[in-house]
VOFI-928563 format. One line per 5 residues: number of its first residue (from 1); their letters; for each residue x, y, z of C-alpha. Coordinates in pm, 1 decimal, decimal comma. Example, Ala and Ser with C-alpha at 12.3 -4.5 7.8 and 13.67 -1.06 7.14 Angstrom:
<pts>
1> as> 1230,0 -450,0 780,0 ~ 1367,0 -106,0 714,0
</pts>
This chain:
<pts>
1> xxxxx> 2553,4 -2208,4 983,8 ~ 2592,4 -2326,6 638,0 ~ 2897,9 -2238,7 449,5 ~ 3008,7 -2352,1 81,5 ~ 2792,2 -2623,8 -139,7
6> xxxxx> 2572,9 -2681,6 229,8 ~ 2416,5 -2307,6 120,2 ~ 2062,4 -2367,6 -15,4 ~ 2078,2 -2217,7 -373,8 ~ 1928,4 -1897,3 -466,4
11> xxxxx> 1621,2 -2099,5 -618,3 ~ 1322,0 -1955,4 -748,9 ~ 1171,2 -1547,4 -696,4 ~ 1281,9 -1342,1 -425,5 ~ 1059,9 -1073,8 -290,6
16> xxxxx> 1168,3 -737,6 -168,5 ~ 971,2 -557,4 42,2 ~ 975,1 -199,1 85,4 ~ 805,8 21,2 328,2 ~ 810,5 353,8 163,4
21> xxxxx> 801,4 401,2 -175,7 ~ 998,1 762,6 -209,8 ~ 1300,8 836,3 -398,4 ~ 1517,8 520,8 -298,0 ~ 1286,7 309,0 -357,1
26> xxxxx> 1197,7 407,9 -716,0 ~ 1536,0 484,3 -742,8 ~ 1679,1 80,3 -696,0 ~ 1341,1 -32,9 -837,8 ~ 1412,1 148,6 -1148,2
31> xxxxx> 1790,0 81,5 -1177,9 ~ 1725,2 -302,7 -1133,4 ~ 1460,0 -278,6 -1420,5 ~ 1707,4 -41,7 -1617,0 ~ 1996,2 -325,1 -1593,4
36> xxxxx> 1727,2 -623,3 -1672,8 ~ 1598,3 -447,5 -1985,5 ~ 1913,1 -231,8 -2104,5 ~ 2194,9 -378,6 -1967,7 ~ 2283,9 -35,3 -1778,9
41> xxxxx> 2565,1 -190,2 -1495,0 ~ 2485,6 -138,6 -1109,2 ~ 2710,5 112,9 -1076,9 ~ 2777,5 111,1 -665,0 ~ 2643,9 -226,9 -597,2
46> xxxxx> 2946,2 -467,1 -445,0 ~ 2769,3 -731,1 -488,8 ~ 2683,8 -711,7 -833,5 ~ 2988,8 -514,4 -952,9 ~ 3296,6 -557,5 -703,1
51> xxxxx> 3533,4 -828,6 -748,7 ~ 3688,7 -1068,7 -446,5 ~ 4073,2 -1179,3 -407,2 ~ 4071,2 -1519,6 -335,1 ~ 4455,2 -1661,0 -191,2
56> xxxxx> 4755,5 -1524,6 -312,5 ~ 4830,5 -1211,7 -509,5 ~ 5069,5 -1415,0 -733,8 ~ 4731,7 -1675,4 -793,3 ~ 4549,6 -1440,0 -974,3
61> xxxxx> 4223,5 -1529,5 -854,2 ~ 3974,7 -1259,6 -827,9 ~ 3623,2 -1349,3 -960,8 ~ 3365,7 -1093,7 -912,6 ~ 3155,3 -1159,1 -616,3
66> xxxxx> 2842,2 -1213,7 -802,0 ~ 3036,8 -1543,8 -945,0 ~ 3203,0 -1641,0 -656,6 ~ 2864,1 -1679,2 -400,4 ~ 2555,3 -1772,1 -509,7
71> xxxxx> 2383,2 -1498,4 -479,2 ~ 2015,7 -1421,0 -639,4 ~ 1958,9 -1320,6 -986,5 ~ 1830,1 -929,2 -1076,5 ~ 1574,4 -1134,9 -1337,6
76> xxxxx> 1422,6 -1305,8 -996,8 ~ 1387,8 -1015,6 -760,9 ~ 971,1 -895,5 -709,5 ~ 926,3 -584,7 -573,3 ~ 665,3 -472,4 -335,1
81> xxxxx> 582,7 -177,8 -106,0 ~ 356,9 35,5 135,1 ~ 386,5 433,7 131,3 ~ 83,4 637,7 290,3 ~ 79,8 817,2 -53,8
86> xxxxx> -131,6 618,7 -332,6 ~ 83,8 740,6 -615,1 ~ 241,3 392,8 -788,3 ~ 598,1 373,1 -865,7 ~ 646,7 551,4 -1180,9
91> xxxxx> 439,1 877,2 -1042,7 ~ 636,8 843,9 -692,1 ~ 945,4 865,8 -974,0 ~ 843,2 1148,5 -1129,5 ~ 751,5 1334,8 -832,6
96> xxxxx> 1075,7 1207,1 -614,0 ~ 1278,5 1370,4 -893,2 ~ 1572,4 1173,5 -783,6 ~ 1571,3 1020,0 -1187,2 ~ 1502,8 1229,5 -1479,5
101> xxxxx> 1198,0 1193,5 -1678,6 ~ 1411,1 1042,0 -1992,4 ~ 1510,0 766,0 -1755,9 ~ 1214,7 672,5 -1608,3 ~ 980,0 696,4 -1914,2
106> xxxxx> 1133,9 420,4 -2084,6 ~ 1046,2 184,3 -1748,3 ~ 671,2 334,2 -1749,2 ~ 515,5 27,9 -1804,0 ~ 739,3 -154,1 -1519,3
111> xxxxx> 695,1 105,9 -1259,2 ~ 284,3 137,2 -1294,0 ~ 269,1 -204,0 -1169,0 ~ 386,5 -163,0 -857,6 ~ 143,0 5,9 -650,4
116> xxxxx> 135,5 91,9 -282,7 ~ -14,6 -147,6 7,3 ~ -194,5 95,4 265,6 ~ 68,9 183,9 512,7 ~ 120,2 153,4 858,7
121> xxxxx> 154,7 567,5 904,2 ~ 108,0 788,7 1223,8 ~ 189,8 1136,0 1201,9 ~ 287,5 1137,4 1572,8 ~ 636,7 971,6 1440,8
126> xxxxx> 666,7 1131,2 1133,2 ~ 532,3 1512,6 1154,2 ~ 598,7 1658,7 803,4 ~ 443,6 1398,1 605,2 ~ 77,0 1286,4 539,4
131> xxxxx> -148,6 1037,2 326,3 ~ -469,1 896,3 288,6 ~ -324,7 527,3 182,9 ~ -292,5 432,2 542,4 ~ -399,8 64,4 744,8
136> xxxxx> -720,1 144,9 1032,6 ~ -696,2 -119,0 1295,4 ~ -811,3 -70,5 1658,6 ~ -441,5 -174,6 1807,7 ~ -113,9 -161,1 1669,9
141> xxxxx> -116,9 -553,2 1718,9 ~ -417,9 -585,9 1436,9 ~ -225,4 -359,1 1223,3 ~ 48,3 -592,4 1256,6 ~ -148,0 -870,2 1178,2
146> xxxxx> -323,7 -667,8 869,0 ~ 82,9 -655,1 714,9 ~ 162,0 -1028,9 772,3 ~ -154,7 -1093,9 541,9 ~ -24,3 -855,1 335,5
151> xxxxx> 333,8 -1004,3 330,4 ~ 190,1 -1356,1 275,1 ~ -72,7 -1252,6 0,7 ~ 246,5 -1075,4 -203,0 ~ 469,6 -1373,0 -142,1
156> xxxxx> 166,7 -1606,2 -327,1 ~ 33,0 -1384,9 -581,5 ~ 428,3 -1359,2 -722,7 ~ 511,3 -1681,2 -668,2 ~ 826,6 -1562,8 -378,4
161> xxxxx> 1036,1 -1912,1 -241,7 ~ 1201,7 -1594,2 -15,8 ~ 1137,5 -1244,1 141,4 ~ 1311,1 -990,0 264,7 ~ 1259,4 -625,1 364,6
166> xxxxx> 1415,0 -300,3 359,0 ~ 1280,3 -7,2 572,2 ~ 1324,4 254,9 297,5 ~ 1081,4 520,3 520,1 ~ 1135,3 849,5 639,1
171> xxxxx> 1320,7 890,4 948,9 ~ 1058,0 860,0 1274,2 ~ 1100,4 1068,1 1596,0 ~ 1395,0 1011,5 1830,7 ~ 1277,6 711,8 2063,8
176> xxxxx> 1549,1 523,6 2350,4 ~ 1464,8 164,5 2439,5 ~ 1213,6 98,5 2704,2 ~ 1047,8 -164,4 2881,4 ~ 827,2 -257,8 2606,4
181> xxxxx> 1122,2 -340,1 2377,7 ~ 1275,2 -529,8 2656,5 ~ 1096,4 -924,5 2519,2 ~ 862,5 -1043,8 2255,5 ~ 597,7 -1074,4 2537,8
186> xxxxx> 653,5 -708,2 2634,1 ~ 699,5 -582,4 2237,8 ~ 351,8 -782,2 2167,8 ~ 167,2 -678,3 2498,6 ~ 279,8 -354,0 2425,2
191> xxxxx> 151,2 -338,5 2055,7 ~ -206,5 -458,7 2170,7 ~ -214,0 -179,5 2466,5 ~ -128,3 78,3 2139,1 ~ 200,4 182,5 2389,1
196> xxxxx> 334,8 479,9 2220,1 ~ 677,9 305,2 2271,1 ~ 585,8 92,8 1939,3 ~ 674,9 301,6 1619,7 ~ 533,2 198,1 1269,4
201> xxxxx> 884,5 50,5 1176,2 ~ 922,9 -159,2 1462,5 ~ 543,6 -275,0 1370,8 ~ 714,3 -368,8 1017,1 ~ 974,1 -548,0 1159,7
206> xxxxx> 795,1 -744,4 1345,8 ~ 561,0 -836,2 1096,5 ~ 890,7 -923,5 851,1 ~ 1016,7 -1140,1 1112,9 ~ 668,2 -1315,6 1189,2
211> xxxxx> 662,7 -1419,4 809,6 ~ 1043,9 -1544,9 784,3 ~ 1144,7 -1213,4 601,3 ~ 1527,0 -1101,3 660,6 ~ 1503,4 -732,3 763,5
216> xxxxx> 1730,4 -455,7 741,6 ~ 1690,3 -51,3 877,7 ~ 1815,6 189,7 615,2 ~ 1677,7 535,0 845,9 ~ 1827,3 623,0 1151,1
221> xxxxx> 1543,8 556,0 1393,0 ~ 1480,5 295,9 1617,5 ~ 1341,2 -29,4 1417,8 ~ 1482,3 -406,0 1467,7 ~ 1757,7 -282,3 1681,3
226> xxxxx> 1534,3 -336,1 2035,1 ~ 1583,2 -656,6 2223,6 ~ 1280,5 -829,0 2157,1 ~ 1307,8 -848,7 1790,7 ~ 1700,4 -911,4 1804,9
231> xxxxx> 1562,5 -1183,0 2008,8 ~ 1253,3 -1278,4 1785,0 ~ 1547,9 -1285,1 1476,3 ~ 1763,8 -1488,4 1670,0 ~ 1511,3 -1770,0 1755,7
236> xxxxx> 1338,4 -1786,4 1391,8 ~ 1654,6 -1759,0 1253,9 ~ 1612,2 -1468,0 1024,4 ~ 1934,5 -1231,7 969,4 ~ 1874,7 -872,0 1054,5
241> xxxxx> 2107,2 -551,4 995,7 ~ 2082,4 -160,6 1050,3 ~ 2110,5 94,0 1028,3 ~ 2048,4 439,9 821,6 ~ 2234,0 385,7 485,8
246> xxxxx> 2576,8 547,0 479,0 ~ 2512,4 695,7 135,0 ~ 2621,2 1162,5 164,9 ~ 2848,1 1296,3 434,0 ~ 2861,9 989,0 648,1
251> xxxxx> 3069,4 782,4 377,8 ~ 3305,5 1093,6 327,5 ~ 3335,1 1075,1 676,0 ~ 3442,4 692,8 717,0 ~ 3689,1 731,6 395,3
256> xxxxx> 3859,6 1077,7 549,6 ~ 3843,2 986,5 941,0 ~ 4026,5 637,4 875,2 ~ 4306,7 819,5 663,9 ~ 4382,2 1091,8 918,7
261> xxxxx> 4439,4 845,2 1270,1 ~ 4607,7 603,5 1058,4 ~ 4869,3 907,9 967,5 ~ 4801,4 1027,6 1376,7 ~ 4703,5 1371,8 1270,3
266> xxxxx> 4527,3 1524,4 1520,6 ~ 4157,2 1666,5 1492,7 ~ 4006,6 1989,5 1696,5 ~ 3677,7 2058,8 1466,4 ~ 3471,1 1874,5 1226,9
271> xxxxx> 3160,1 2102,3 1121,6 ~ 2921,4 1942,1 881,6 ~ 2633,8 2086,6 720,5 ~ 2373,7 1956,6 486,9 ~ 2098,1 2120,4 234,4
276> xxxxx> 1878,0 1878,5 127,6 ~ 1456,1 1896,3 -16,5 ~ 1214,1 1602,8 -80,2 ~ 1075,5 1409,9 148,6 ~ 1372,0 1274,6 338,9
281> xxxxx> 1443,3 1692,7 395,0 ~ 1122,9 1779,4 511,9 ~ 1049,6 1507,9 759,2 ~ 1422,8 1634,1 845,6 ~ 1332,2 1972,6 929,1
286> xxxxx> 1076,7 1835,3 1191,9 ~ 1332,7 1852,7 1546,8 ~ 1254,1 1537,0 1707,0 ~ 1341,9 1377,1 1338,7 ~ 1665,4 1555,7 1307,3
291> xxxxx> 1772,1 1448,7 1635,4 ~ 1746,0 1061,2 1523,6 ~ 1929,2 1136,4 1201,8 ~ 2212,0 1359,1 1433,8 ~ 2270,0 1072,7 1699,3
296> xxxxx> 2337,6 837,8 1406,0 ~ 2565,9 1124,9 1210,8 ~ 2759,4 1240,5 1536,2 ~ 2824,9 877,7 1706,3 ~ 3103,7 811,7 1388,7
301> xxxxx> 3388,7 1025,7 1428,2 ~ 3414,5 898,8 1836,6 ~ 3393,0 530,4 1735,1 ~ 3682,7 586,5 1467,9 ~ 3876,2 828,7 1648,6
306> xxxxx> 3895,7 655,9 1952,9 ~ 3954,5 931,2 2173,7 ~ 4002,1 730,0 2521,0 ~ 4360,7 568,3 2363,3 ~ 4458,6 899,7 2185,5
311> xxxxx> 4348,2 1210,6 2375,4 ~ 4636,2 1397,1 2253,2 ~ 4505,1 1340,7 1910,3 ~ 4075,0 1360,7 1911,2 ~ 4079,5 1374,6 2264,0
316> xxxxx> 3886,1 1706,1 2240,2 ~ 3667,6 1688,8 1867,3 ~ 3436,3 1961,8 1855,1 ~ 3195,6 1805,2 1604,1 ~ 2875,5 1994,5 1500,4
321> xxxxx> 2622,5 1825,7 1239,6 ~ 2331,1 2059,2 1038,8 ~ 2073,6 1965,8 803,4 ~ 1847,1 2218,4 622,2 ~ 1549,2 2241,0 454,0
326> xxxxx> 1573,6 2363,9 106,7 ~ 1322,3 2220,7 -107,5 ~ 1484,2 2374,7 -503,9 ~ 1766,3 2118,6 -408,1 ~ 1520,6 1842,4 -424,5
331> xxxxx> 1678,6 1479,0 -416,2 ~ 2029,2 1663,2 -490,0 ~ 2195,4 1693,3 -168,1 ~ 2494,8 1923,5 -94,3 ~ 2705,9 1850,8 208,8
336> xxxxx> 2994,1 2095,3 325,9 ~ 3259,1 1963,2 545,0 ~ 3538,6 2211,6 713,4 ~ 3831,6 1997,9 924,2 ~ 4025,4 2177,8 1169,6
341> xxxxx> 4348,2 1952,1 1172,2 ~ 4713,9 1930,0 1321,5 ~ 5028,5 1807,5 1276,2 ~ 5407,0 1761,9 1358,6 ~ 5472,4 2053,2 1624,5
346> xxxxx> 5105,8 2101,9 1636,2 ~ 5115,3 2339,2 1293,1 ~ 4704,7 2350,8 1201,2 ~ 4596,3 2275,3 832,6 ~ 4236,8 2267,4 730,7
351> xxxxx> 4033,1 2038,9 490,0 ~ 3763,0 2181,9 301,1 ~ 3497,9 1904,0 111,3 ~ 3174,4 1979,5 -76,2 ~ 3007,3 1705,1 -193,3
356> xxxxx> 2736,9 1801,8 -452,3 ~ 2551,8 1395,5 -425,2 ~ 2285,4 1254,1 -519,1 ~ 2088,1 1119,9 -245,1 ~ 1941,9 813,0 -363,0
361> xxxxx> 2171,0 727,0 -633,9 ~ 2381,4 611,6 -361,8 ~ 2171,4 522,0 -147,0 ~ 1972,9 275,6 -429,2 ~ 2259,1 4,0 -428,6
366> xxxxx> 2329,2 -43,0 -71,6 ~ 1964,8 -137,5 -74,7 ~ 1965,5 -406,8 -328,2 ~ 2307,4 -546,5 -176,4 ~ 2160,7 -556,4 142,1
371> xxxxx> 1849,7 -762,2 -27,3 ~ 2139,5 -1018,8 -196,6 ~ 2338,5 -1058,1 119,6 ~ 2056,3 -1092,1 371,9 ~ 1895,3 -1325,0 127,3
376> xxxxx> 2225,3 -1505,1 101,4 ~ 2273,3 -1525,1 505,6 ~ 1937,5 -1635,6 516,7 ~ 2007,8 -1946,6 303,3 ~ 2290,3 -1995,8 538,6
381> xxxxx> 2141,9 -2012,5 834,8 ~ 2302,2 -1711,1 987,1 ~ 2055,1 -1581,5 1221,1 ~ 2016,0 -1220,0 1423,5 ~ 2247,3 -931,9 1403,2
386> xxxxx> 2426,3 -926,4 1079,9 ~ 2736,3 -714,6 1155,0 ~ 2962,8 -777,8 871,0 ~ 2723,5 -571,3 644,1 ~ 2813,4 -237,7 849,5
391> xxxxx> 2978,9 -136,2 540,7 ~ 2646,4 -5,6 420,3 ~ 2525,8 184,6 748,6 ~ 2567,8 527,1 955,7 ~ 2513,5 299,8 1277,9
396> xxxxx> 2591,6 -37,6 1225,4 ~ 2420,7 -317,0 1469,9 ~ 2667,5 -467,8 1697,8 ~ 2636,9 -682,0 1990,7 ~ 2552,0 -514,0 2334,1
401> xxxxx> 2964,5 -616,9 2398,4 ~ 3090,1 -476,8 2145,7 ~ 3148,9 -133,8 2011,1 ~ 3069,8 -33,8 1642,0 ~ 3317,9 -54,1 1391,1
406> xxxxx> 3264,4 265,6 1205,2 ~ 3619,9 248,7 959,6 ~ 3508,0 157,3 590,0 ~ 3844,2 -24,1 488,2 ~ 3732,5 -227,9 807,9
411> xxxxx> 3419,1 -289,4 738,3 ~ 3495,4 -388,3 389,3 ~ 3765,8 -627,2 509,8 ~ 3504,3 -775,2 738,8 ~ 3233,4 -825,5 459,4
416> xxxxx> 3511,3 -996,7 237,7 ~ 3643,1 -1199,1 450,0 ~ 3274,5 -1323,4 588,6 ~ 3221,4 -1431,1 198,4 ~ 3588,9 -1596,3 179,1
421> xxxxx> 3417,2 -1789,3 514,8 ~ 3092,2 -1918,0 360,3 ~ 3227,4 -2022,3 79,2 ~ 3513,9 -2225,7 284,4 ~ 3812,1 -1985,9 138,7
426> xxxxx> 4127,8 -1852,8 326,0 ~ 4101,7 -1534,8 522,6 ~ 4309,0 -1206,6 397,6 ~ 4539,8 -1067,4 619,5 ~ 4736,7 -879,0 375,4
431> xxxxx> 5033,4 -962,8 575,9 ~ 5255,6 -1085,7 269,7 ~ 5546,3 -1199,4 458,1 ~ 5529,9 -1573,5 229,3 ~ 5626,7 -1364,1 -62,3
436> xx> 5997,4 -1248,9 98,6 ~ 6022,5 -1545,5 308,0
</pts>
């Protein structure tokens, strides 16, 4: 690993790669043109926006991030994508309806470049969607081969030094790790056989990795996270993360959950419910899709709560997770969230949060910090599982060891203090004692 001036420098263009161009992708492709053009701020981007505490309080250093690593410039990213729908970017805008038309017409020009590759797209993964713009191949292995020409034709027609991709697709069927995910030889063997075991995303992956492209999961389903391409990361030394952006109820979750164990009140019921339309809510409404999306929503309360050391406290959570179809609400989600809670002498009290979001407005800037950072390990020469960007996901990749760290004041301590590393600065502890001492 690389750390401080040994980091290449952020040199020249950097691609970003997008499989699915729907509402988050227009969504950061838009806002990244919007603050090139206009000057509109990232609003919810860390890296671009948050600033860093570097030593002591009393040394009143605290550059923003973007100064303090060297991380790539907005004027050099290139964007690219595949979505099974033709439309370009700016009609995949409009029809998202995650930006309003007064917003995206001034970027018209920008967004009608960028034009769909044929997609990788079976409808036996994703049910509710469809599209003519889609890659024929006899085996999933020439399909694979059909996006690493189309990775290395982007990367020399825009004149790339770098790459990196973000799965920004809909959410694919509940799938558990088998055999064929087991090694490379297996993964590949498997692809050429067309095993049913290899979804479209992990056929992205793959390809990403093949052609030196970091690679990060932003949906719930089962991608990069399979020990052959963990593997395939580790030994090309490519940085991977997932997975599912933690952008609605999720984040409300990590921000509340953290606050009530740290005060020990005790938890009998979290109920969470979702109405959502677009895309992302119909491919939702399919069952085997909402079942991905539900294992990544339910596994965060048990991971924070940690039940097994306080049983008294969350040792019996009922927690129940809905998402409906409601296509008026388009890319506006609304999330309800009823907590059942206790207290001293076991007196209940109840929390009530709706969260009228918007889906991809959050989701948009985890996306491009996920680009800068795994573009940034890359240059380091960190390699595999990436798990100090967990901050930005529902189910955060984590060594077979080790459980997920689910707490976002965690998480953002982590991600901090893995920047403070690189760049050869002290570590935060926040225990202050030198200041009474």
């Amino acid at each position: 690993m690389r750390r401080g001036s040994q980091i290449k420098p952020a040199k020249g263009r950097l691609g970003v790669l997008l499989p699915g161009l729907g509402a988050v992708s227009t969504t950061l492709i838009a806002g990244v043109e919007a603050a090139r053009r206009e000057g509109k701020p990232p609003l919810g981007s860390v890296a671009m926006m948050s600033n860093i505490r570097l030593g002591k309080r009393t040394d009143g250093r605290q550059p923003k991030i973007r100064d303090f690593v060297p991380l790539a410039s907005l004027d050099d990213l290139v964007f690219g994508a595949w979505d099974p729908i033709p439309d370009d970017a700016y009609e995949s805008a409009l029809a998202a309806g995650a930006l309003e038309r007064h917003d995206i017409e001034p970027l018209a020009d920008f967004l009608k470049t960028i034009k769909p590759m044929p997609a990788i797209f079976d409808k036996e993964y994703v049910r509710r969607l469809d599209g003519e713009n889609v890659k024929r191949g006899k085996t999933k292995l020439d399909l694979a081969e059909q996006l690493r020409e189309d990775i290395r034709r982007f990367k020399e027609e825009n004149e790339c030094e770098r790459l990196v991709m973000i799965w920004c697709g809909s959410t694919e069927v509940y799938m558990e790790p088998s055999e064929a995910h087991s090694s490379i030889e297996a993964f590949e063997k498997a692809m050429a056989a067309n095993d049913p075991a290899i979804a479209p995303s992990m056929i992205y992956a793959y390809a990403a990795l093949m052609e030196g492209a970091s690679y990060a999961n932003g949906a719930p389903n089962l991608s990069v996270d399979i020990p052959a391409l963990e593997q395939l990361a580790r030994d090309r030394g490519i940085p991977i993360a997932g997975k599912d952006f933690k952008s609605g109820q999720t984040l409300m979750k990590t921000i509340l959950a953290p606050g009530m164990k740290a005060r020990m009140l005790g938890v009998s019921g979290w109920f969470s419910t979702n109405i959502l339309g677009n895309r992302d809510g119909a491919v939702l409404d399919d069952p085997d899709s909402f079942k991905t999306k539900e294992e990544s929503k339910l596994g965060v309360l048990e991971h924070i709560f940690q039940p097994e050391l306080y049983p008294e406290l969350y040792g019996d959570v009922y927690h129940k997770v809905r998402i409906n179809y409601y296509p008026p609400r388009g890319d506006n989600k609304e999330s309800w969230d009823n907590l059942d809670i206790y207290g001293w002498m076991n007196y209940p009290m109840q929390i009530k949060v709706n969260f009228l979001c918007r889906d991809s407005i959050l989701a948009a800037p985890l996306a491009l910090d996920l680009a800068l950072f795994l573009d940034l390990a890359h240059r380091a020469e960190m390699s595999g599982v990436q798990e100090w960007l967990s901050f930005y996901f529902k189910s955060p990749a984590h060594a077979p060891e080790l459980y997920p760290e689910h707490d976002i004041f965690i998480q953002l301590t982590k991600l901090k203090n893995t920047l403070r590393y690189l760049m050869e600065e002290d570590q935060i502890t926040h225990l202050g004692l030198e200041y009474y001492e």
